[in-house]
C-alpha positions as a Python dict, from the first residue, in 0.01 Angstrom:
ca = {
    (1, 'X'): (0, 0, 0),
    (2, 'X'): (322, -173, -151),
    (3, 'X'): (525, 107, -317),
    (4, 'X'): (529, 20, -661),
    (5, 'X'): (847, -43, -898),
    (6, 'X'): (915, -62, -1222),
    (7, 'X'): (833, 309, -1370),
    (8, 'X'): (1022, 603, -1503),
    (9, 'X'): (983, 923, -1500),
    (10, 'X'): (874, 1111, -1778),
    (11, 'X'): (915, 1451, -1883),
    (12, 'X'): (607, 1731, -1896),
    (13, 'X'): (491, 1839, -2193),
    (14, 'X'): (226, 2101, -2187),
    (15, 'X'): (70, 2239, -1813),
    (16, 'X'): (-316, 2299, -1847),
    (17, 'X'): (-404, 2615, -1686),
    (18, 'X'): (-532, 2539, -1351),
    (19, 'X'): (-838, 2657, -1224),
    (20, 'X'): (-874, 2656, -847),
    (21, 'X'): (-1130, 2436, -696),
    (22, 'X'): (-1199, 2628, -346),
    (23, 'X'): (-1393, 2510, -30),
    (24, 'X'): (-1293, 2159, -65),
    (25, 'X'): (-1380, 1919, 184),
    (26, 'X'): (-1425, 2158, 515),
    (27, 'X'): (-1057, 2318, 398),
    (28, 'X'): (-1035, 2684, 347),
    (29, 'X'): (-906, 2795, 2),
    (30, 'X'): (-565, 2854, -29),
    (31, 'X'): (-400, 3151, -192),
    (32, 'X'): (-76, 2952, -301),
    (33, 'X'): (-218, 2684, -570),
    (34, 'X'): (-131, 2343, -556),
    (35, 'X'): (-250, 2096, -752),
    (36, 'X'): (-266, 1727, -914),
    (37, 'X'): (-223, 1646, -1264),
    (38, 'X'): (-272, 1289, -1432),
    (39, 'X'): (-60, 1153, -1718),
    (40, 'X'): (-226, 998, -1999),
    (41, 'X'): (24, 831, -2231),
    (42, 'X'): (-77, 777, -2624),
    (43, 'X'): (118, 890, -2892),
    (44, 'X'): (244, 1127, -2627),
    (45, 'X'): (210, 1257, -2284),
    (46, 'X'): (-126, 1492, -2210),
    (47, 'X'): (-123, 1639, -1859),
    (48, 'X'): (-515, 1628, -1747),
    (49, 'X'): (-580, 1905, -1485),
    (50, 'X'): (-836, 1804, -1202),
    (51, 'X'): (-1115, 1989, -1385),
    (52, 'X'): (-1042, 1848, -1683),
    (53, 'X'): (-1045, 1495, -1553),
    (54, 'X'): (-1362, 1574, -1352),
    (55, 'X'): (-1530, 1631, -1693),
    (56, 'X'): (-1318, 1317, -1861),
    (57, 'X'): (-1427, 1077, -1595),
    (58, 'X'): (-1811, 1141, -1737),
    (59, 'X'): (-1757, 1134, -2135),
    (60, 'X'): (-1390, 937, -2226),
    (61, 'X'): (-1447, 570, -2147),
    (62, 'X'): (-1157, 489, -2231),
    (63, 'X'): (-960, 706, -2002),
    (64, 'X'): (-1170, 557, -1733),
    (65, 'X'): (-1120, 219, -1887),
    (66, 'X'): (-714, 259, -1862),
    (67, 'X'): (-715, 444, -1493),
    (68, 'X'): (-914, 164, -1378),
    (69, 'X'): (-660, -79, -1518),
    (70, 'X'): (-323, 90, -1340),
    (71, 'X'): (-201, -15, -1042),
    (72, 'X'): (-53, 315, -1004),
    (73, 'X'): (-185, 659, -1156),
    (74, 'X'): (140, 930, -1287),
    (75, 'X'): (126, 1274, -1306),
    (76, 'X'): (215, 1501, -1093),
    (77, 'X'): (247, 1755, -776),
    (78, 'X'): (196, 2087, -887),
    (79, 'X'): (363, 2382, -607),
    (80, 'X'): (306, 2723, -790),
    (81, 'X'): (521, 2672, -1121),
    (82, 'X'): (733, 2378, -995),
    (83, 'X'): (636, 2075, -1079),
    (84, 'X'): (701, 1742, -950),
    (85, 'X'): (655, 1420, -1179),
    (86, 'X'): (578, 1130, -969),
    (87, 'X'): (411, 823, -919),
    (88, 'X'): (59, 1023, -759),
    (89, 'X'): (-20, 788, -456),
    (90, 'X'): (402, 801, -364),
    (91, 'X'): (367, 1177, -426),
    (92, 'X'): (26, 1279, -248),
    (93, 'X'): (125, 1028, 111),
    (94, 'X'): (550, 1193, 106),
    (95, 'X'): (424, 1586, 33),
    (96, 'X'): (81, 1610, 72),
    (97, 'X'): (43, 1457, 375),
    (98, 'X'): (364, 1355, 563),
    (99, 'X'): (538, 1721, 444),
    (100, 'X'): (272, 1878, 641),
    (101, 'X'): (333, 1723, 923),
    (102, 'X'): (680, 1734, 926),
    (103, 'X'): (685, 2120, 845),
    (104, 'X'): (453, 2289, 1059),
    (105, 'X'): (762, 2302, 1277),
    (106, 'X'): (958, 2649, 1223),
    (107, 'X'): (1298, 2557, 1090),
    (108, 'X'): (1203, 2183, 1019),
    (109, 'X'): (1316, 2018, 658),
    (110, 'X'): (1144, 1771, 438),
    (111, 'X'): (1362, 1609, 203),
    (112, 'X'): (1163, 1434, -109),
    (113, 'X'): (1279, 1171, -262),
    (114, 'X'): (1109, 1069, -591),
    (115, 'X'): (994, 755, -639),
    (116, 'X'): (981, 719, -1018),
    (117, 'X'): (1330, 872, -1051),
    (118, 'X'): (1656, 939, -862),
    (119, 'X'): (1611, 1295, -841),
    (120, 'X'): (1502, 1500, -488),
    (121, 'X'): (1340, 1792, -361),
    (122, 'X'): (1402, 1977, -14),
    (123, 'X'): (1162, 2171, 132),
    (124, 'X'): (1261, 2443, 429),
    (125, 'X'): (1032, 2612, 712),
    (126, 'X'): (1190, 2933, 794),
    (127, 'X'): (1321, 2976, 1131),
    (128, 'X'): (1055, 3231, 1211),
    (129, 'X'): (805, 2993, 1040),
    (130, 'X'): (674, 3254, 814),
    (131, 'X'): (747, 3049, 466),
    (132, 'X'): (908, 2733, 316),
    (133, 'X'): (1139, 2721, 20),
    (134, 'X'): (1149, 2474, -220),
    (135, 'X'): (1464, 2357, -448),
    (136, 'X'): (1524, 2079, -660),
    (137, 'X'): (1644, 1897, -938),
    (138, 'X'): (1488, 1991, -1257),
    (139, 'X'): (1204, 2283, -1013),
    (140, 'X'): (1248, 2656, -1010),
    (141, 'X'): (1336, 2777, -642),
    (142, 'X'): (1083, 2938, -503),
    (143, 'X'): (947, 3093, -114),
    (144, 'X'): (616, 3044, -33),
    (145, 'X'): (363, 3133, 273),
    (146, 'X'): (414, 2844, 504),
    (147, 'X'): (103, 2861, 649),
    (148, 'X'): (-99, 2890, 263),
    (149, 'X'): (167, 2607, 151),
    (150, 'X'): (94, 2344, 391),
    (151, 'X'): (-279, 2382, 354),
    (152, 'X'): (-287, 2355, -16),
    (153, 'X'): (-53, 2080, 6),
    (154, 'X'): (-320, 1890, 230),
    (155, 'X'): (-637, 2033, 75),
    (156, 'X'): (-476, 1888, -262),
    (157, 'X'): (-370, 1538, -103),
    (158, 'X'): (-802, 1517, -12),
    (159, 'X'): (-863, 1622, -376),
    (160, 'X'): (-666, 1351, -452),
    (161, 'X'): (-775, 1071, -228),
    (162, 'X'): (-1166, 1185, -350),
    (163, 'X'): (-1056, 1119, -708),
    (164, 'X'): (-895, 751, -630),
    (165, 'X'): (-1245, 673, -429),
    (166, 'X'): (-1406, 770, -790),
    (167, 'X'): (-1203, 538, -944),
    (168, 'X'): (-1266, 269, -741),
    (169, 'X'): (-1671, 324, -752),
    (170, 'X'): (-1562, 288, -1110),
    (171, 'X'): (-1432, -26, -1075),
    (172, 'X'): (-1049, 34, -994),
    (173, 'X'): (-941, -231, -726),
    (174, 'X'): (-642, -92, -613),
    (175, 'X'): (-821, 231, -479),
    (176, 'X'): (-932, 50, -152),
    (177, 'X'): (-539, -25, -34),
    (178, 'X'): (-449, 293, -182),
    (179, 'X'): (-715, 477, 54),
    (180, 'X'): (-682, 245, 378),
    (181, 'X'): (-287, 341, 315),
    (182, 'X'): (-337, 700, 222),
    (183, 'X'): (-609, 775, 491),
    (184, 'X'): (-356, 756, 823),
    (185, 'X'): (-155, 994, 647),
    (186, 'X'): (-404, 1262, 583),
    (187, 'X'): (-555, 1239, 971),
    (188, 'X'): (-204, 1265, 1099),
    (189, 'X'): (-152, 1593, 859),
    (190, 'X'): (-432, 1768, 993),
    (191, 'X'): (-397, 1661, 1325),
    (192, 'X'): (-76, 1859, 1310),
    (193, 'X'): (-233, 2176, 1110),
    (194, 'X'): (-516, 2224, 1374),
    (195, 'X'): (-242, 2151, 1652),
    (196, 'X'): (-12, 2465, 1544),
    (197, 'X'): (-362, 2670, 1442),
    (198, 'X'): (-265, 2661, 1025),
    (199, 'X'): (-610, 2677, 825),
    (200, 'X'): (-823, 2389, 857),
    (201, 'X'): (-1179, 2426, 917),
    (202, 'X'): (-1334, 2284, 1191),
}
């Protein structure tokens, strides 16, 4: 999947409440949410939660109409109250998948580099690998359980990759190289979270 130029980032408005969607895809729930939220632009910006676009998807044709037509989806990477406006694709491969991997390693960093914007965000295993902090430009600081973080981080990246295969039963084209890109990514993530015993169902 060509990484994709030409956008900026755009401020959030309003955050939906989330509601957790649990048992996803073999995963186990996660007590630290993470989540994805879509952009759609009109007279303004509306964040769309991942319920709310699972409802959307059956009743606003023209929300389906104008996903289908992007070559790449905004929104963002939601980590507890930090939230990280990105081009989604970008986002869900660089922290959903490849931030995993990188950070099931006590002490290991992740440095996250947007790819709508010049700003960053660093992420930090503990030496004793017991949490990960996260800092950036713009995102409250905050500690988290490593082992809850990286699993809702990967639990939402599949969330994500089942919502681009809607799309493209819907008609979106670019969904098929998104998910042949995306799809490496993900195996290599939990390849690493069953490796150092984090919580992935068999």
């Amino acid at each position: 999947m060509p990484l994709r130029g030409g956008s900026t980032a755009r401020p959030a408005i309003i955050r939906n409440e989330l509601r957790t969607i649990g048992g996803v895809l073999g995963i186990l729930p996660s007590m630290t949410s993470v989540h994805f939220l879509v952009h759609r632009f009109t007279t303004d910006i509306e964040e769309l939660d991942e319920q709310t676009l699972a409802r959307l998807l059956d009743s606003d044709r023209d929300l389906v109409a104008s996903l289908i037509a992007q070559e790449g989806v905004e929104g963002a990477i939601v980590i507890g109250n930090a939230s990280i406006l990105d081009d989604l694709s970008s986002a869900t491969q660089r922290l959903c998948f490849e931030a995993v991997e990188r950070l099931v390693a006590p002490g290991a960093t992740h440095e996250y580099q947007y790819f709508t914007s010049n700003a960053h965000a660093t992420l930090v295993s503990s030496a004793d690998g017991a949490t990960i902090a996260l800092s950036g430009e713009y995102l409250p600081a905050c500690e988290l359980s490593r082992g809850e973080l990286l699993a809702a981080l990967y639990e939402c990246g599949l969330r994500y990759l089942g919502f681009l295969e809607e799309l493209g039963r819907r008609g979106r084209t670019w969904s098929v190289s998104d998910l042949a890109h995306l799809r490496p990514f993900a195996d290599r993530a939990r390849a690493a979270l069953v490796a150092h015993g984090l919580d992935v169902a068999p």
